[in-house]
C-alpha positions as CSV (number, residue, x, y, z in Angstrom):
1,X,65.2,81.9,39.9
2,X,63.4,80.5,37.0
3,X,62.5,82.0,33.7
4,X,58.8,83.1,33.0
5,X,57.2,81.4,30.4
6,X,53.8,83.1,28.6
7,X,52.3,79.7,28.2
8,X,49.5,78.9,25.8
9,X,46.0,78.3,27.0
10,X,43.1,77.2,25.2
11,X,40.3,75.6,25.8
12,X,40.6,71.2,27.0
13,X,39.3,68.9,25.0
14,X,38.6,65.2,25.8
15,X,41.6,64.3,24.1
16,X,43.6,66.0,27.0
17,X,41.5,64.3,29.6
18,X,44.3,61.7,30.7
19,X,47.0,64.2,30.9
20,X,45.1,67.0,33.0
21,X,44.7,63.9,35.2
22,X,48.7,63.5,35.4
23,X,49.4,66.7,35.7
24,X,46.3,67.7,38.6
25,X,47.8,64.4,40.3
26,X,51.3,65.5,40.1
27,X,50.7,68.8,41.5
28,X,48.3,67.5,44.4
29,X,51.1,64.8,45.5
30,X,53.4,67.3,47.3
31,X,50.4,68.2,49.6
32,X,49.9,65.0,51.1
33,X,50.2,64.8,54.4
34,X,48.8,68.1,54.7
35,X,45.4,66.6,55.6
36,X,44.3,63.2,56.6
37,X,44.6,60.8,53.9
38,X,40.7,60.2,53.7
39,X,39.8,63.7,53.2
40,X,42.7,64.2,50.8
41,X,41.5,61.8,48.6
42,X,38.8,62.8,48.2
43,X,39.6,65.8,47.3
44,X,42.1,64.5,44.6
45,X,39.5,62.0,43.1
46,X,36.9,65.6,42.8
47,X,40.4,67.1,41.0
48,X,40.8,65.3,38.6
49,X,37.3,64.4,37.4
50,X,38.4,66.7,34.1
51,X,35.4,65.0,32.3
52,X,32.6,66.3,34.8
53,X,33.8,69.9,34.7
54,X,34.2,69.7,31.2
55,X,30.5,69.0,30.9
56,X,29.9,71.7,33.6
57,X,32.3,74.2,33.1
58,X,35.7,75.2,31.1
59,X,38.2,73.5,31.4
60,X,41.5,75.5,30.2
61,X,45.3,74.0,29.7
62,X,47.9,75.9,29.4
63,X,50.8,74.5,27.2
64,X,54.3,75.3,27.0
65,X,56.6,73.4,23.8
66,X,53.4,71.6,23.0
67,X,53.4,70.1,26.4
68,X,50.5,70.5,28.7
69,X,52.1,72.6,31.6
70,X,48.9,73.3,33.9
71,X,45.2,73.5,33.9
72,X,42.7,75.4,35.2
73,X,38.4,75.4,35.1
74,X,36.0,78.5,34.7
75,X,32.5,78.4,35.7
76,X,30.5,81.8,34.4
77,X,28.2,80.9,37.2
78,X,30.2,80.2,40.6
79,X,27.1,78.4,42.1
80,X,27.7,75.5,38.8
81,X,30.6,74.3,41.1
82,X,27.7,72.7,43.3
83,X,29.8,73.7,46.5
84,X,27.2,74.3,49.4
85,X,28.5,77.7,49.5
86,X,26.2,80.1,47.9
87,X,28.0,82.8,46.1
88,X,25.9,86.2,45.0
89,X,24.6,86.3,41.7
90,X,26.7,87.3,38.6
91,X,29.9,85.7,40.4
92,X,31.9,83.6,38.3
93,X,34.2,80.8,39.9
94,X,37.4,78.9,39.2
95,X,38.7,75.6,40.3
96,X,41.3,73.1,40.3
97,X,43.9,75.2,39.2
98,X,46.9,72.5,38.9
99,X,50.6,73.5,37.6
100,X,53.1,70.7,36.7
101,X,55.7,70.4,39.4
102,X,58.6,70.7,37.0
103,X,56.7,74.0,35.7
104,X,56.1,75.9,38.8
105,X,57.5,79.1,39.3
106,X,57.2,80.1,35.8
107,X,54.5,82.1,35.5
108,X,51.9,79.3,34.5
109,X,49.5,79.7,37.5
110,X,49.2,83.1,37.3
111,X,48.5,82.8,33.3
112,X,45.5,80.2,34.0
113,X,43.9,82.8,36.8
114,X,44.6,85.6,34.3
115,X,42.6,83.9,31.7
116,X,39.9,83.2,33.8
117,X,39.6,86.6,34.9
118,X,39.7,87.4,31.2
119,X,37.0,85.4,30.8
120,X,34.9,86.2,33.6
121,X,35.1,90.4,32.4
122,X,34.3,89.0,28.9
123,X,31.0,87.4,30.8
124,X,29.9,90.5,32.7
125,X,30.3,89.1,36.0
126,X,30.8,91.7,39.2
127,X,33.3,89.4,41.3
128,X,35.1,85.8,40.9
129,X,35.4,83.3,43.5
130,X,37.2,80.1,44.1
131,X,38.2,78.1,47.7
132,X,41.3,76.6,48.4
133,X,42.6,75.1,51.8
134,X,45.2,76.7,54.6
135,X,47.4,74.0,53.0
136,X,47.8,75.3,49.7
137,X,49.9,78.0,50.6
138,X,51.5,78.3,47.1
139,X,47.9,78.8,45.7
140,X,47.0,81.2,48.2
141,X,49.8,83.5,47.7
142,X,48.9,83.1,43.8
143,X,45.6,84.6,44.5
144,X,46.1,86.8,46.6
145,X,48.7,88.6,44.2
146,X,46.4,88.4,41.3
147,X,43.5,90.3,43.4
148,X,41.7,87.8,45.5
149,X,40.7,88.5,49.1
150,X,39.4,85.9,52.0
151,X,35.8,86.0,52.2
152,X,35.3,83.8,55.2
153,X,31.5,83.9,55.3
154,X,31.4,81.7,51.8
155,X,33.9,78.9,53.6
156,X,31.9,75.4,54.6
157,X,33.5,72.4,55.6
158,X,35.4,70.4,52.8
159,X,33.6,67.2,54.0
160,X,30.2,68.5,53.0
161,X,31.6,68.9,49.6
162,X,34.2,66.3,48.6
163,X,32.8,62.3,50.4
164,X,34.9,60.7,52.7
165,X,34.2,57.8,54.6
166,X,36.8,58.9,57.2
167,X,35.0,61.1,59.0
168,X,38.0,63.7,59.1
169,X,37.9,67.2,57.5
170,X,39.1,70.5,56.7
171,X,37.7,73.8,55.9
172,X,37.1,74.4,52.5
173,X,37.9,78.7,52.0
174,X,37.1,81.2,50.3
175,X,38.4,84.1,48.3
176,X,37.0,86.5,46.2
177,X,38.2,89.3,43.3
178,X,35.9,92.3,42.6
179,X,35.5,92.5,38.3
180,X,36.7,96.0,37.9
């Protein structure tokens, strides 16, 4: 079993734009396969543009030693995502959460959703949403043990969202925590 870590997260600049990259990358990798290369790259190229959701969001890191461990990005607004799924009003959203493959385990993922919920109480929102894929099993089980429950009428198709030329797809799904 590994140790839990309490890592620190602040908030990305564009200094850490290369290394989110490496790390978003790095924890993607294990999942190919999972899909259909097409679709899954485009996925990963969405991932790890760090500079457009730092423009439209907040991009977090999380930082163990002084070495970027994870990341994580907060949108006060879900809908800013620009997903075709239209979440309620006063829903906040994360995406691309991304743990280092040599950190896993540790606690890290759970810190970056953690922070975001912080944040999203902080904002006044009444629920937080994010969508994942049947793949991601590891991030499921992460969300579903910090709070979040499926809300299958927000899924769409992952295609409409991320472009692929391949034609192939998968289904883009969603989850969602109540703001206590």
């Amino acid at each position: 079993m590994q140790t839990m870590v309490q890592p620190a997260i602040r908030p990305a600049t564009s200094h850490d734009i290369d290394a989110l990259r490496s790390v978003i990358t790095r924890a993607n990798e294990p999942l190919r396969g999972a899909v259909r290369d097409g679709p899954f790259d485009a996925y990963l190229v969405s991932a790890v543009d760090v500079a457009g959701r730092l423009r439209d969001g907040e991009v977090l890191v999380a930082e163990v030693d002084g070495r970027i461990t994870g990341t994580i990005t907060f949108f006060v607004d879900a809908n800013d995502e620009g997903t075709p799924s239209r979440l309620p009003d006063n829903t906040a959203g994360i995406r691309a959460t991304a743990v280092d493959p040599s950190a896993q385990g540790q606690g890290i993922g759970r810190a970056l959703v953690d922070a975001c919920i912080q944040r999203a109480v902080y904002a006044g929102a009444t629920s937080i949403a994010l969508h994942t894929a049947e793949f991601m099993v590891a991030a499921i089980a992460l969300y579903e043990r910090s709070g979040f429950r499926r809300a299958p009428r927000y899924d769409f198709r992952a295609g409409d969202f991320f472009v692929s030329d391949s034609g192939d797809d998968f289904d883009a799904i969603a989850y969602v925590r109540a703001i206590p």
